[in-house]
Structure formats: C-alpha cells, structure tokens
C-alpha positions as CSV (number, residue, x, y, z in Angstrom):
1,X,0.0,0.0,0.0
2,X,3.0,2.7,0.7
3,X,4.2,2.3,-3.3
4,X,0.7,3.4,-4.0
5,X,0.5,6.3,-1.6
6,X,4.1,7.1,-2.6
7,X,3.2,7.5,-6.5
8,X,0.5,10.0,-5.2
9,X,2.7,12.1,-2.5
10,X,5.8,12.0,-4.9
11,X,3.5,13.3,-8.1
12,X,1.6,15.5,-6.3
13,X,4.8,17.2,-4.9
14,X,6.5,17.5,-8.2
15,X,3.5,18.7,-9.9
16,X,1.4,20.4,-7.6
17,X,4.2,21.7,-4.7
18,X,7.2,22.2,-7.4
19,X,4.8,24.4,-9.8
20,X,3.5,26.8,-6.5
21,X,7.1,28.9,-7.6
22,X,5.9,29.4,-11.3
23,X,2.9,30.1,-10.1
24,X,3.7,33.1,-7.9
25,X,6.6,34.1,-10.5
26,X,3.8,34.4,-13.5
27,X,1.7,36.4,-10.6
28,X,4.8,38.8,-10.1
29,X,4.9,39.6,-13.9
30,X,2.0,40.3,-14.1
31,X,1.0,37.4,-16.6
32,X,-1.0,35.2,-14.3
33,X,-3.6,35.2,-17.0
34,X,-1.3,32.8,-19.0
35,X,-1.6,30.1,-16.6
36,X,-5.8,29.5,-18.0
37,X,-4.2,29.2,-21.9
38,X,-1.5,26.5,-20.5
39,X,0.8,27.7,-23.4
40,X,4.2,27.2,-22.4
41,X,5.5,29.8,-25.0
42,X,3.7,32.6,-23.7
43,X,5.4,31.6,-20.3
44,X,8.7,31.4,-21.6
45,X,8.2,34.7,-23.2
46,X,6.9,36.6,-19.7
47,X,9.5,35.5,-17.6
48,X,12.3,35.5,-20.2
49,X,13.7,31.9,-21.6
50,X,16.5,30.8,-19.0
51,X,13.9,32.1,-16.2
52,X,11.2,29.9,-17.1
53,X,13.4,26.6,-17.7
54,X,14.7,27.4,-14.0
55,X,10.9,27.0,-12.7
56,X,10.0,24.7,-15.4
57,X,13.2,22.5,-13.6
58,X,12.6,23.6,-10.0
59,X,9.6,21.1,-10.5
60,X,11.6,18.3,-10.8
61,X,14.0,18.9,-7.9
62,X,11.2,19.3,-5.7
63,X,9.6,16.0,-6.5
64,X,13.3,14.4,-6.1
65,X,13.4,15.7,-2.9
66,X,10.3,14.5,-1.7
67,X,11.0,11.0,-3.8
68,X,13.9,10.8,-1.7
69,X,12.3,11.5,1.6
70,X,10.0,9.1,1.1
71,X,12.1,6.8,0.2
72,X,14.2,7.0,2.9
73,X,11.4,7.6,6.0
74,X,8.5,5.5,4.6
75,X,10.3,3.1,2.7
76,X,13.3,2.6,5.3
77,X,15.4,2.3,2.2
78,X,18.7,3.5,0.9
79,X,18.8,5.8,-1.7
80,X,21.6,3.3,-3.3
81,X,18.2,1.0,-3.3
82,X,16.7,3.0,-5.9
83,X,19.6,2.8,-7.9
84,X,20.8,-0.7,-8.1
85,X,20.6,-3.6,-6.6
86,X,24.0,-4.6,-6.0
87,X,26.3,-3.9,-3.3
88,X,28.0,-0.4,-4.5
89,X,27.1,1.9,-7.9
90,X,29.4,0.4,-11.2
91,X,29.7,3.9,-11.7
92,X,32.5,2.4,-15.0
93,X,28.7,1.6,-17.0
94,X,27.0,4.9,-16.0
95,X,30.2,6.9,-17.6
96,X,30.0,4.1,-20.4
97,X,26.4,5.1,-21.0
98,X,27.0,8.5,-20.9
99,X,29.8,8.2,-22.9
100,X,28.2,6.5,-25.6
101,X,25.3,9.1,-25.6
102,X,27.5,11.9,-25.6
103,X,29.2,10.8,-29.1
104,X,25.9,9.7,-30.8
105,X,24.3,13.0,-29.3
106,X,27.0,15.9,-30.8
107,X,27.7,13.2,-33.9
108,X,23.7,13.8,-34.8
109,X,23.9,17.7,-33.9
110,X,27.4,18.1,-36.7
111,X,25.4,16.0,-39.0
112,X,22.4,18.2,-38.5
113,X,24.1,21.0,-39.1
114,X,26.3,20.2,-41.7
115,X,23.0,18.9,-43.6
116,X,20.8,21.8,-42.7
117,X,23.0,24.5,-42.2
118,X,20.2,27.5,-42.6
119,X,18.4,25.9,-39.6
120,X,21.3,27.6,-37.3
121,X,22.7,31.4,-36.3
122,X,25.1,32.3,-34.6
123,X,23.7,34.2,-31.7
124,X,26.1,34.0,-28.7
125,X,25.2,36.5,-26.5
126,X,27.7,36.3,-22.9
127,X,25.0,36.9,-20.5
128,X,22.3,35.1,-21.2
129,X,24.6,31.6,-22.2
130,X,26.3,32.2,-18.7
131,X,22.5,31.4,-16.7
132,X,21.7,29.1,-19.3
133,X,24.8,27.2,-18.6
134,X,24.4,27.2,-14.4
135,X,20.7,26.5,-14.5
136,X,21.1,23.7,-17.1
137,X,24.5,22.3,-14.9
138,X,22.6,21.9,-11.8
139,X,19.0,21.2,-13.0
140,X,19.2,19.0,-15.8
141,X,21.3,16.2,-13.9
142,X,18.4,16.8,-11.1
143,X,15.3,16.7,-14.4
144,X,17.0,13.5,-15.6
145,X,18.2,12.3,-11.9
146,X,13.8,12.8,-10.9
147,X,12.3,11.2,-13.8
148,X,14.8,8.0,-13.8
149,X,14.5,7.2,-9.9
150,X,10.6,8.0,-9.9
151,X,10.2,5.7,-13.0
152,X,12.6,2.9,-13.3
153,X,13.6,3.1,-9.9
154,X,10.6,3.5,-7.9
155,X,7.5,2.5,-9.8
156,X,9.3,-0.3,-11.5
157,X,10.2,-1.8,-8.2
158,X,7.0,-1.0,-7.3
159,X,5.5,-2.7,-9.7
160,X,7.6,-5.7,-9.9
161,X,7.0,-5.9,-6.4
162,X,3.2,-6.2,-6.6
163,X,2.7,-8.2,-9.6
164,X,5.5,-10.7,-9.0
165,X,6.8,-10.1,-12.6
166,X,9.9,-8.7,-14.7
167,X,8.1,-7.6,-17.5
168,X,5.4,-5.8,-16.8
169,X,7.0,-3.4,-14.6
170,X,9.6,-2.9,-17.5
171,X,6.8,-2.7,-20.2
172,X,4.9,-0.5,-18.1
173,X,7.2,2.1,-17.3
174,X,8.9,2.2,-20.4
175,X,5.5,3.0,-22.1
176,X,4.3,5.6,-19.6
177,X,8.0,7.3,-20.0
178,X,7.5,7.1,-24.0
179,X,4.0,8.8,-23.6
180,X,5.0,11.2,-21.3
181,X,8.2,12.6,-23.7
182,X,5.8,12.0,-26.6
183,X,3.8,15.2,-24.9
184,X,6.6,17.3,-24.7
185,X,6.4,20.5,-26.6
186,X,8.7,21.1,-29.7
C-alpha cells in the first residue's frame, strides 16, 4: 500500500508543490492570465527563456526531494536502493552510457548541421549563455536524476513488487516514459 500512496505524494509534490514557484513568478509579472491558456510559450516569453526553464526545472527537484524523503522515512530504504541492486554503484557503466550518448548526441547535432546549415545562427550573447549554462549544470542532472528514480527506480520496483513479474513493470514504465516525452512541446 505505501508504493501506491508514494506515486500519489511523490507526483503531487512534483506537480502540484514544485509548480506553487511558477505560479507566484507568472503572478509577479503580471502574466497570471497565462496560466488559464496552459501555453508554455507565452510563459517562456513573460518571464524570459533561462527564467522559465529554471521554474520549469525547479519542478523536478522538488519532487526528487520529496522522492527521496520518502524513500528514505516511509520506505526505510537507501537511496543506493533505488539505484541498483547490487552492493555499491558500477559507476565504469554509467560513464560508459553517458559516454556513448555523448558521441551519438554531438555526432547527430554536426550532421544536422552540416545537412541543414540554414536551420542555425550564430547568436552568442555572454549573459544570457552564462545562466543558461548554471541553470542547465545543476537542473538538468536533477530533471534527468527525478524522472529515472521516480520511474525505473521507484514505480518499476513498485511494480515488480506487486505483480511478481519482470516484465510488466519494465513494459509498463517504459511505455508511460514514452508517452510522457511524446507530450513534450517542440
């Protein structure tokens, strides 16, 4: 019964909890009226671009946070639980994996731009790529970090855990990942 109230109390935190501070931060700009259309771009263009991917992030560290917590005081459980279930981290296969995504990720973005050149500009303002850079250096690992322990960590053990199955859980949240990113604006 705790995996089920834990879904609720982790989702409702990042949802509900980590949106209160782009809530009040479209309420300061005066572009509360926004929040009724639900369009992201109008957002991004109130509070400025690296502003609104801050709040847009914040959301996620706040459910980690509370993912954690729970993990920790309901579940009794060690963070290194939702992680693996060996004795320590092989960190050697999460710089592997990174590695590897890494190469395919900037071999795609050279071939991109070497096939559709007009696509890009060269718009390098200091400023602005200085936030960008800090808020997607800290909140990005957390964004990533949030979505991987709520889904293959938690719910899948969650799952396996109730139905007594491998697949499923791995089926499951690999198709509610899918349809969630399927969602995500362009």
């Amino acid at each position: 019964m705790e995996i089920y109230s834990g879904l609720f109390v982790v989702f409702g935190a990042w949802q509900i909890f980590g949106g209160i501070p782009l809530v009040i931060a479209l309420f300061v700009s005066d572009a509360a009226g926004i929040l009724a259309t639900g369009d992201m771009g109008s957002m991004s263009e109130a509070l400025g671009s690296n502003t609104f991917l801050f709040f847009m992030l914040l959301t996620f560290a706040i459910g980690l946070l509370c993912l954690l917590l729970y993990v920790k005081f309901v579940h009794k459980q060690s963070i290194k639980s939702l992680t693996t279930s060996r004795k320590s981290v092989d960190w050697s296969r999460i710089l592997f994996s990174f590695s590897l995504w890494a190469i395919v990720s900037i071999a795609l973005l050279f071939l991109d731009i070497w096939l559709t050149p007009e696509d890009y500009s060269f718009n390098f303002k200091l400023e602005p790529f200085l936030i960008l850079a800090a808020v997607s250096i800290v909140f990005i690992p957390i964004q990533t970090s949030m979505e991987e322990y709520f889904m293959r960590g938690y719910m899948m053990q969650g799952l396996g855990i109730m139905t007594k199955n491998r697949w499923f859980p791995l089926f499951f949240t690999s198709l509610l990942f899918g349809l969630m990113h399927i969602l995500n604006p362009k």
